[in-house]
Kinemage of the C-alpha trace (Angstrom):
@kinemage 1
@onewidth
@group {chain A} dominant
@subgroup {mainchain}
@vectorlist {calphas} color= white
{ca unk a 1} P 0.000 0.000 0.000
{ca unk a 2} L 1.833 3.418 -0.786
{ca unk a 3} L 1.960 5.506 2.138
{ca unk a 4} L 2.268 9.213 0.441
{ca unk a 5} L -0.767 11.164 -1.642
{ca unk a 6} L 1.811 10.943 -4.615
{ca unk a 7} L 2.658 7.318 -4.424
{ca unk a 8} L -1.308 6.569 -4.643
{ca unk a 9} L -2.006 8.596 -7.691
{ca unk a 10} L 1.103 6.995 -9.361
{ca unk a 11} L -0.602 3.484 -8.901
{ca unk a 12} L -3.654 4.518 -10.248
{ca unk a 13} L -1.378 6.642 -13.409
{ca unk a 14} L 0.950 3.364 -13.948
{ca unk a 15} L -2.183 1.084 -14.338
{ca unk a 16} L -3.936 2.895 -16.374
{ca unk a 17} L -0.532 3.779 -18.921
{ca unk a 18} L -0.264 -0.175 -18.581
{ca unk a 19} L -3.933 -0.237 -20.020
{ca unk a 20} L -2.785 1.860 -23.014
{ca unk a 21} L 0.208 -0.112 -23.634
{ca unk a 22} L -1.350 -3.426 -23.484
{ca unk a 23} L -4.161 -2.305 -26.061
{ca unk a 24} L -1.875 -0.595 -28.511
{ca unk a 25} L 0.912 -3.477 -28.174
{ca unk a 26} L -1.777 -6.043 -29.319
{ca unk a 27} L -3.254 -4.039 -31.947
{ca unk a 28} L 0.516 -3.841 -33.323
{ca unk a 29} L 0.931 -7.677 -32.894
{ca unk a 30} L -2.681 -8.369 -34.475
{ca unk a 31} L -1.727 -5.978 -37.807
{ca unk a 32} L 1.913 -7.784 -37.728
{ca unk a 33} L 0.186 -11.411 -38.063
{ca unk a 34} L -1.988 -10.435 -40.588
{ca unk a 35} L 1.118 -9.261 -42.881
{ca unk a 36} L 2.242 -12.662 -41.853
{ca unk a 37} L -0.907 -14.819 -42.971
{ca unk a 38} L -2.089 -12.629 -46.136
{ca unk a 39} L -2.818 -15.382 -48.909
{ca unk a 40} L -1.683 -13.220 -51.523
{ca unk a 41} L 0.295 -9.829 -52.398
{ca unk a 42} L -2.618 -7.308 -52.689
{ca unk a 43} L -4.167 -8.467 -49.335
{ca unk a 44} L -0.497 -8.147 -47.603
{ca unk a 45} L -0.009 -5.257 -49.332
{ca unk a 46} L -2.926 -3.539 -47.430
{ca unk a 47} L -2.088 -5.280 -44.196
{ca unk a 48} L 1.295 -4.014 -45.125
{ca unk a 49} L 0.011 -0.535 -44.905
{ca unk a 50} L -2.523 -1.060 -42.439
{ca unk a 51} L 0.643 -2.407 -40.091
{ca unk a 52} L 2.727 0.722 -41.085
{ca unk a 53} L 0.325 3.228 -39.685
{ca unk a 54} L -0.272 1.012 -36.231
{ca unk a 55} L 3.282 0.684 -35.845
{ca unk a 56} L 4.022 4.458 -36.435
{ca unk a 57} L 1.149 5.359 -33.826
{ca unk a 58} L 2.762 2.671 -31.305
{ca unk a 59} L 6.162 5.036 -32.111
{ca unk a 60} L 3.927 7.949 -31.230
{ca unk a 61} L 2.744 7.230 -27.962
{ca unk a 62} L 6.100 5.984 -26.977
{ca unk a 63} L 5.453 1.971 -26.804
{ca unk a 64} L 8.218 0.864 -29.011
{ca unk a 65} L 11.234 3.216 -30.121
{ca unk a 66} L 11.360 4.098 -34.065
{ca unk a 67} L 14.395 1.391 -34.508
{ca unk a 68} L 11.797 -1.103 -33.748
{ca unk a 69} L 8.818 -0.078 -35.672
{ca unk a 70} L 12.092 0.225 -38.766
{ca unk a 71} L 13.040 -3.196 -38.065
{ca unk a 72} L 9.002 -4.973 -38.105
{ca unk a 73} L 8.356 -2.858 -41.057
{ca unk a 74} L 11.786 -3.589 -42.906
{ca unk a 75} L 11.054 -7.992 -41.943
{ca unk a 76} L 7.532 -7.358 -43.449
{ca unk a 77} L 8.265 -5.916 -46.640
{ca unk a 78} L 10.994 -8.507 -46.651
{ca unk a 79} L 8.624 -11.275 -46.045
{ca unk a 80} L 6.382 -9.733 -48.929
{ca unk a 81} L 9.115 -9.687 -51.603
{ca unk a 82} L 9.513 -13.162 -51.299
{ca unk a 83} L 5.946 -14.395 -50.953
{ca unk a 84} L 5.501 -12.650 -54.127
{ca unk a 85} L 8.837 -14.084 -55.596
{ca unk a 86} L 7.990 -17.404 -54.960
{ca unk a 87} L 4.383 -17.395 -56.383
């Protein structure tokens, strides 16, 4: 149990920023498996850019740094070259 006025109002602050993070961290890994499991090259395109825009708002509100939101980005189109390569 905190003891000060402050220390209470940061457990209440820290669960709800948890909250946030949780929602927008699975809304990232949601978009990121559907890049994954598009049957074809237009749908992954779309869930390319659908992906792109979650990540970049996860960047925003400070849940992952820009290197990683790069990085999934850069492995997607990646793994979209290649599906498209191969079929």
């Amino acid at each position: 149990m905190p003891r000060h006025k402050s220390a209470a109002k940061r457990v209440v602050t820290n669960e709800r920023d948890r909250a946030r993070n949780a929602a927008i961290r699975t809304r990232m890994r949601a978009a990121v498996k559907s890049v994954r499991q598009a049957a074809d090259k237009t749908s992954g395109q779309n869930a390319l850019r659908t992906a792109t825009s979650v990540l970049d708002r996860a960047v925003a509100k400070g849940v992952i740094t820009r290197a990683t939101a790069s990085r999934y980005k850069s492995r997607l189109a990646l793994h979209l070259q290649r599906m498209a390569a191969t079929t």
